[in-house]
N, C-alpha and C positions, 0 to 999 in steps of 0.2 A: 504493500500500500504506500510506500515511501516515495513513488514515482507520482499518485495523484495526493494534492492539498485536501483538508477537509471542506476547505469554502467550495471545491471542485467536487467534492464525491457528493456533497448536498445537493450541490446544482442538478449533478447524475440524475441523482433519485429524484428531485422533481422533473426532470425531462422523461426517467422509466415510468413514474405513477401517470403524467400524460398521456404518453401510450397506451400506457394499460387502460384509462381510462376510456380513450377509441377505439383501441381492440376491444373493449366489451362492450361497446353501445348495438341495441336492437339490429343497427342496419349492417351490421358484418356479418351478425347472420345471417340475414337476408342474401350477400353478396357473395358468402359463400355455399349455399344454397343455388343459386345460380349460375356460378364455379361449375359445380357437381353435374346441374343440367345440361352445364354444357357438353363437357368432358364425356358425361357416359349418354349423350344420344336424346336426352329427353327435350322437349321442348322449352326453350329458353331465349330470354333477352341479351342479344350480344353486350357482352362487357366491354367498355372502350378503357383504355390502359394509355398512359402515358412514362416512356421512357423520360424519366430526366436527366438523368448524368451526363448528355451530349450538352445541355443548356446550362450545367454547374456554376457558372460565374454569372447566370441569375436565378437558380433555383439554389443554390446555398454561397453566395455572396462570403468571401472570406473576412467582411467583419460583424456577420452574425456570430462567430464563435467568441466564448467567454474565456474558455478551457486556454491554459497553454502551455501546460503540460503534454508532452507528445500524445501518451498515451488515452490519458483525460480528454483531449481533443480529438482522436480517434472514435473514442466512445460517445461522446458529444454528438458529432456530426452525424453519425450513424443513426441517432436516437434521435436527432433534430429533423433530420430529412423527414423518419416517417411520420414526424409530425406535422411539418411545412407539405407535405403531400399530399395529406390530408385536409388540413386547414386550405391551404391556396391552390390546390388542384381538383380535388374532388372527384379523382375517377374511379375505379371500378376494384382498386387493388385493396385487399383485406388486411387493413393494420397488423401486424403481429403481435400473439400472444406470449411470442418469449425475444432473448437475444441469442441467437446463431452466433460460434464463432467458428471460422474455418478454422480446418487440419492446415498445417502448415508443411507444405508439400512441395519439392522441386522435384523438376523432371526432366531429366538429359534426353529429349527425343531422340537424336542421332549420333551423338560421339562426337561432333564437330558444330562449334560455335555458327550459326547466322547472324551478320552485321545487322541492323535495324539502321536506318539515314534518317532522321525527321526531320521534316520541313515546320516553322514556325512561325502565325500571323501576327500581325502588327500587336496583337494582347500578348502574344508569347506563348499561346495553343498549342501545340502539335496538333496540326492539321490534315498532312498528310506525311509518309515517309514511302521508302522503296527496302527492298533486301538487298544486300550484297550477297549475292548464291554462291554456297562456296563451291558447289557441284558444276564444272566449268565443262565436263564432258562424261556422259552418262554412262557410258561403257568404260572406261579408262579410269572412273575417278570412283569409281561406286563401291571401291573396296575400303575407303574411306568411312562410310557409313559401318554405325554400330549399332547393336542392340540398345531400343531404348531405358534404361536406369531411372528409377524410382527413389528417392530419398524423403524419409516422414521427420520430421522435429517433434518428434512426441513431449519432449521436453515444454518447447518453446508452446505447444499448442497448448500445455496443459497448466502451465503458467498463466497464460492469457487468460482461458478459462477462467481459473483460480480467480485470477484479479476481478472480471468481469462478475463473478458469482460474488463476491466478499462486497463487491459495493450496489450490484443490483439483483443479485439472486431469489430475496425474498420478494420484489417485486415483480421482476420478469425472470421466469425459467432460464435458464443459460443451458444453451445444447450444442452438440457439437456440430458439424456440419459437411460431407465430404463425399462431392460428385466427381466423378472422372470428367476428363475433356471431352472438348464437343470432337466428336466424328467428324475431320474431317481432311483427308486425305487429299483431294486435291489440292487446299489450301496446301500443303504441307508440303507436298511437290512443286509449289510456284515456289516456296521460298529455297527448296533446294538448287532448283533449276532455274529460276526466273520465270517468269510466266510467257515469254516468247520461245526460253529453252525448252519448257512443258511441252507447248505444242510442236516445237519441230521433233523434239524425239518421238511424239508418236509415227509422224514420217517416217526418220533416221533411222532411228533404231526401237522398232515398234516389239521388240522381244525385253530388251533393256526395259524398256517403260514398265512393261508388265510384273517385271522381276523388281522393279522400284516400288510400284503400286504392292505386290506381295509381300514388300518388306514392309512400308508403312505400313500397312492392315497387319501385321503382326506385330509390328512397336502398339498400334492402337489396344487390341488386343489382351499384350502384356501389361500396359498402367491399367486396364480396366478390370483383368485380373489381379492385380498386385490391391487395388483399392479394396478388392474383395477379399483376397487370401491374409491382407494387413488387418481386418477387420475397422475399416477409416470410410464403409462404403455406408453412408443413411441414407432413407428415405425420402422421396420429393412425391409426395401423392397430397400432400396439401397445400399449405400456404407456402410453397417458395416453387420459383422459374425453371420452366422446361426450358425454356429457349425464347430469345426474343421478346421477354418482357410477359410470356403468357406462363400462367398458372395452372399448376398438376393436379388439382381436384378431381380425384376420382376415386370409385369403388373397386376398381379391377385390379387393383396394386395396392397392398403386394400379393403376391399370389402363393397360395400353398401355407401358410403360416397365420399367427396371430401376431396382429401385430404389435402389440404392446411389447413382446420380449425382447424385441430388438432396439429400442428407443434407450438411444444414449443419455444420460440424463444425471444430477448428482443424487449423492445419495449425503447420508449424516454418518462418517466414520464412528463407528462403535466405541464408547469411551470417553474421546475425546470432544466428540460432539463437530469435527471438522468436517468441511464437506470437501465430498472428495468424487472426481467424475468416474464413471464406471458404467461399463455396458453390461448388459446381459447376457449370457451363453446365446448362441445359436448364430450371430449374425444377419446381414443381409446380404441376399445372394444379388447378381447386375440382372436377373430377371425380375427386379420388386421396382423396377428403378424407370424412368422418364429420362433419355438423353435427347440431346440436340443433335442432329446431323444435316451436312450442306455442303453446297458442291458451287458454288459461285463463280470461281472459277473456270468450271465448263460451260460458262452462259454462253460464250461464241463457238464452241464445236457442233456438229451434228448429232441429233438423239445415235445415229448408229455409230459413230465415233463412241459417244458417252457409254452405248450399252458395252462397248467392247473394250474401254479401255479401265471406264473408273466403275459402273454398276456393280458389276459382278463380288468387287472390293469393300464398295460401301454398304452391300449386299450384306456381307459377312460380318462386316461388325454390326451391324443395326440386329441381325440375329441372336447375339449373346444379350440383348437388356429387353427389357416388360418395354415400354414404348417408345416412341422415337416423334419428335418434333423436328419436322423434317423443311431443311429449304432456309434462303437468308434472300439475298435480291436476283439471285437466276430468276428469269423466263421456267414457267414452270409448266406451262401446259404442251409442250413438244415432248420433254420426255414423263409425263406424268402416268401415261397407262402401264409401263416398264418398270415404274419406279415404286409401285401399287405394286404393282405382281411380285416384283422382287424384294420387297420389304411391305410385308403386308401387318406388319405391326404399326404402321405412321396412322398417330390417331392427330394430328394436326398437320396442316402444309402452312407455308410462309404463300402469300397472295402478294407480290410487291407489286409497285408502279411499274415494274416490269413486264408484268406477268399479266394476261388477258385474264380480267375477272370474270369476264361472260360465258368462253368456254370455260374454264375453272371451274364456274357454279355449276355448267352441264355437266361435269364430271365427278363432280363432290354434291349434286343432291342426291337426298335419301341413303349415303354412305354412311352418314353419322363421324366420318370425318370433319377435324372444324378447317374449316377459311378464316384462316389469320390473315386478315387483310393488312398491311402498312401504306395508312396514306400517303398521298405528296407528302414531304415537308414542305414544301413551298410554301404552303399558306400560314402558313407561323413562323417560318425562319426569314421570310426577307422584310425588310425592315420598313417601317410606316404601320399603317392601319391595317387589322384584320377585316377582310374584305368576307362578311359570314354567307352573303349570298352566294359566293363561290364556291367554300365551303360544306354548306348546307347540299350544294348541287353532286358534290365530288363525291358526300357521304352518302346523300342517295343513290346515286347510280350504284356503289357497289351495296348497298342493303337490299339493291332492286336485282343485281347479277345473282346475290347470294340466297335469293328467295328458296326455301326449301332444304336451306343448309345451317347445317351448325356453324354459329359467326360470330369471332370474335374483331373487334378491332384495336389494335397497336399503331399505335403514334410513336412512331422512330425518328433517327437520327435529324432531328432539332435541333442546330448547332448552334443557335441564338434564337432569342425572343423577345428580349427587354421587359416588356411589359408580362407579366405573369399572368395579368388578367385576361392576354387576349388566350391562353389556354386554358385555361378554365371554362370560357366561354365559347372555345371548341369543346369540351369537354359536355358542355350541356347541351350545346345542338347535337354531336354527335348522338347522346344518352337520347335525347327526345326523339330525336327521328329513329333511333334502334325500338322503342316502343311504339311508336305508330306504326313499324312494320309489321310486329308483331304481335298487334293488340287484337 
């Protein structure tokens, strides 16, 4: 405790009792009730969801923090966001009932360093960057590549814990928290190869490729066994992200078990009265689990390129986990009847501004599949007034595409907003016209 002030751990606990206070109001039941209907099929009003961490220097402004103590400021801001997200956004996300701390986890994908470049705007963002690919030639240099390596700080994790329990435990549960990465293999071959190298080797050397694809799917593979053989692998069937900002609410997960005995959680050491974090016998197995998988990368090859070079690959991992939220801003509806057949556990797609929402909905009604739609940002990121009549237009058309379908709506990559109100106020036309379609 020597790291947070006591003026600071008070502060804490009135930011956790906050919380706690809108975690338990009437309408989170409600909301997660609706969660549920969506996820397992049943009739339901799409939930519209707002990403904010692309708009952070105006949805938590760095002289909103009191804390400044590192750590204290850590937990602060964490516990302040879902506050300000609630208060000044008002969308569809379910306050939480406790405080997650990540596993603290590194992970050597390949044996060999990738350079990161980032470019920075006139605020000093990182706005965009490239990879330095150390992979310069696919056949000649791939001996280079090594099994990907898992390392856990069980220490460091259970410290954090520790501290996080000692000053907000009795108010919010403190759980531990620990999903594998997102599925996704192409990505992981542009940064090997560059993404102009990606595509000539399937040219060049289209045997290489395939032997690079079967290596990554087996690095993917090994963290996602190791998460589970470590026992560092929980639950995502409630209140936290499948992918993209959408939420795992469902009955089908996990499967085969009760789930109570797997739920990490502290207990009161015998005696001494300390609490001390501990799991239960059994585990969770990656078939209880909701991952992310995406392929972005292939948005300019041909579906028959795709089925032969990366399907068959992202086929195999999406196999080993209970379900898959599938898709980021590819074009979705070229390869989507292959991508159904081959991974027939995706109980969500990503719908971007990419992606035809029209055919989309022909193809995901009555599947019980949801349509994750992600609007333009356009209409909140460029700067002046929010124009709601355009808006209102953009949200109708896909509530009108998605008729007959499970739909949710994510509001992504917002790089700027200024004004906080004009999301909010997407937030309420969005929510009203998601009710008149369904009413």
């Amino acid at each position: 405790m020597a790291c947070i002030t006591q003026k600071e751990r008070l502060y804490l606990r009135e930011l956790a009792k906050k919380q706690r206070e809108y975690a338990s109001l009437p309408e989170m039941e409600e909301k997660e009730k609706a969660w549920f209907d969506l996820n397992m099929g049943r009739p339901a009003v799409p939930p519209v969801v707002v990403e904010t961490w692309t708009f952070g220097q105006d949805m938590m402004p760095e002289g909103i923090l009191r804390c400044t103590s590192p750590k204290a400021r850590e937990m602060e801001y964490r516990l302040l966001k879902q506050i300000r997200e609630y208060e000044l956004i008002h969308d569809d996300k379910v306050v939480p009932k406790e405080y997650p701390v990540d596993y603290r986890v590194e992970i050597d994908e390949f044996g060999i360093p990738v350079e990161e470049r980032h470019a920075v705007d006139a605020q000093g963002r990182s706005v965009g960057y490239e990879y330095h690919s150390p992979i310069r030639d696919l056949e000649e240099d791939f001996h280079l590549l090594k099994p990907a390596a898992l390392e856990i700080d069980r220490r460091g994790t259970q410290e954090e814990a520790q501290l996080a329990e000692e000053v907000l435990g009795d108010i919010l549960p403190v759980t531990l928290r620990g999903i594998p990465p997102i599925i996704a293999m192409p990505w992981q071959a542009s940064r090997l190869l560059g993404l102009e190298g990606m595509m000539l080797s399937m040219y060049d050397c289209p045997k290489a490729m395939h032997k690079l694809m079967a290596y990554l799917t087996e690095n993917q593979i090994r963290i996602m066994e190791a998460y589970e053989r470590e026992g560092i692998l929980t639950l995502n069937n409630r209140n936290q992200e499948t992918g993209m900002s959408s939420y795992g609410f469902t009955e089908e997960l996990p499967r085969g078990r009760e789930e109570g005995i797997r739920q990490a959680a502290f207990r009161k050491e015998e005696g001494s009265g300390r609490a001390v974090f501990s799991k239960e016998e059994g585990g969770n197995c990656l078939g209880d689990i909701w991952l992310w998988a995406e392929a972005e990368e292939t948005a300019s090859i041909s579906p028959e390129m795709f089925r032969e070079f990366f399907l068959p690959y992202m086929a195999r991992a999406c196999s080993r986990v209970g379900l898959i939220y599938y898709g980021c801003c590819e074009p979705m509806e070229r390869n989507w009847p292959g991508l159904v057949q081959a991974i027939p556990n995706i109980r969500k797609v990503s719908v971007s501004p990419f992606s035809n929402q029209e055919q989309m909905g022909e193809m995901l009604r009555g599947t019980g599949i949801v349509f994750s739609r992600k609007p333009l940002a356009n209409y909140l990121s460029i700067a002046g007034s929010f124009d709601e009549d355009a808006w209102t237009d953009h949200i109708r058309e896909t509530l009108q595409a998605a008729r007959g379908c499970q739909c949710e709506i994510i509001m992504r990559d917002i790089y700027q907003v200024g004004n906080l109100g004009k999301v909010r106020r997407a937030v309420e036309l969005a929510k009203g016209l998601a009710l008149q379609f369904t009413a």
